[in-house]
N, C-alpha and C positions, 0 to 999 in steps of 0.2 A: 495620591497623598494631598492630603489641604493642609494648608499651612496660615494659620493670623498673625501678621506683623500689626503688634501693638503702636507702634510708632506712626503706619499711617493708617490704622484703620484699617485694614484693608486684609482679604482672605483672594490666597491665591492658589491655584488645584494645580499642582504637578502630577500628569498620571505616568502613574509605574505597570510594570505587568504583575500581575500575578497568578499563582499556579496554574498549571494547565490546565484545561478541561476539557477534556475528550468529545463529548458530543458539541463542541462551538466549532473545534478544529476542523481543517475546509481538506478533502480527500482529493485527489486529481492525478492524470495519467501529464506524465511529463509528456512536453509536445502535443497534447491533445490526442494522441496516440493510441485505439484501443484495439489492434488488429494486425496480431502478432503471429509468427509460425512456429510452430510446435519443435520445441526444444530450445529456442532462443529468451534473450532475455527480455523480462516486462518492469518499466521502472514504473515507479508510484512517486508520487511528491503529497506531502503533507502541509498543510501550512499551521501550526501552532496558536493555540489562541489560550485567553484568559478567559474567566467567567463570565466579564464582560464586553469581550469579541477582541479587545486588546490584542497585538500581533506579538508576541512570545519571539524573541531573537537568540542564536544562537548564546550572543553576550549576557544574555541571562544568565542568574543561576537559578535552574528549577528544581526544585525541591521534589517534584514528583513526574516522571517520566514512563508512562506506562510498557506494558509490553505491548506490542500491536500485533494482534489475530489477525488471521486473514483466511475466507473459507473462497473458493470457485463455487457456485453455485447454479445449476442446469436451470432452464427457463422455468420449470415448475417450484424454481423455490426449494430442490432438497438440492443436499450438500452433494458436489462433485468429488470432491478434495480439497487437502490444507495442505498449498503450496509450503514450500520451505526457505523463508527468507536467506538470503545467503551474504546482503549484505545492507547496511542502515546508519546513516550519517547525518551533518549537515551538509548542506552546498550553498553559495553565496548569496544566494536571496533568503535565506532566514526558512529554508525549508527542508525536513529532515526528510533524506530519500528512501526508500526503498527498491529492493531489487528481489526478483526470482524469476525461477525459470518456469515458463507455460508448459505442459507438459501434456496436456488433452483437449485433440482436434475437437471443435464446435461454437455455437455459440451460448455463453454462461453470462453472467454476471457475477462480480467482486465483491465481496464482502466485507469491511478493513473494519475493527472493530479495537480500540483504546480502554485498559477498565471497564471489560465489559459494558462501553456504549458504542454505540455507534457512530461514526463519523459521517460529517455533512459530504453530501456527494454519494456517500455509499448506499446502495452497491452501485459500483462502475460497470457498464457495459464492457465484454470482454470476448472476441473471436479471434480463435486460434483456426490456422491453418495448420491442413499435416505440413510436418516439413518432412528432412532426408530421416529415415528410418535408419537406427543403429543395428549394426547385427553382428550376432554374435555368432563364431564359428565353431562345431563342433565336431567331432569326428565325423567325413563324409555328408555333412549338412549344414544348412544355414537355418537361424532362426531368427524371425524379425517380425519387432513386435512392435504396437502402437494399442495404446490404453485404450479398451473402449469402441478402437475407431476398427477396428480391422488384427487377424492375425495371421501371418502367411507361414509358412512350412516348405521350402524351394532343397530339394537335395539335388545333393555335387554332382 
C-alpha cells in the first residue's frame, strides 16, 4: 500500500500481502527429511507467498486457498500414485503443513501442485524404504502384501 501525506510532502509504501500464488509458494520436506519407510508418515511444509514473493502469515486473511495435489512420481517421470493427505494446517512459522502416509518402496520424486501450478521446490526427491509388512489372516493362510515391491503367500 502507498500512502501521500499531503502535509509533508511525502509518499510512504506500507507492504501488505496479497493473494496467494501458488507457483511463488516455496515446497520443502520438514527437517530436510526425504527418506522415509513405507507405511509411515511424510510431512511437507509449504511456505506461502504473494505475487510478489511477499510471505503470506497465518494472520492473514486469504481470500483464496487452493487445494494442494500431490502425485509420487517414478524416476521416468510417470505417475506412481496420489498419496492421500490425511492432514493440513498451520504451524508457528507461517507454514501450512502437510502429512501422508508413504506407501511404495523406492526411489520417486514429489509432485505438490496449488491451482494447478506448480510449486517452487517441486518435485521433491522421495525414498521409501519397505518397512513391517501388514498381514492379513485368513482361513489357514497369511497374506502380505507390498505395492509394487514384492508379493508373498506363506500358509499356516
Amino acid at each position: 500500500m502507498v500512502l501521500y501525506v499531503p502535509d509533508s510532502n511525502a509518499w510512504y509504501y506500507c507492504p501488505t500481502e496479497g493473494n496467494m500464488y501458488p507457483s511463488v509458494c516455496v515446497a520443502s520436506w520438514k527437517g530436510v527429511r526425504h527418506e522415509y519407510e513405507a507405511g509411515s508418515k511424510a510431512t511437507l511444509m509449504v511456505l506461502l507467498k504473494d505475487a510478489f514473493g511477499n510471505s503470506i502469515s497465518k494472520k492473514t486473511q486469504v481470500s483464496y486457498l487452493p487445494d494442494f495435489k500431490m502425485s509420487v512420481l517414478h524416476e521416468n517421470g510417470s505417475v506412481a500414485s496420489a498419496p492421500d493427505i490425511f492432514n493440513m494446517g498451520w504451524i508457528e512459522f507461517d507454514y501450512i503443513v502437510i502429512e501422508f502416509i508413504v506407501t511404495k518402496a523406492g526411489k520417486f520424486s514429489l509432485s505438490l501442485e496449488g491451482g494447478n501450478q506448480t510449486l517452487k521446490g517441486s518435485p521433491l526427491p522421495l525414498k521409501v524404504n519397505p518397512g513391517c509388512v501388514p498381514i492379513i489372516t485368513t482361513s489357514n493362510c497369511c497374506i502380505c502384501d507390498w505395492y509394487d515391491f514384492y508379493f508373498l503367500l506363506i500358509s499356516v
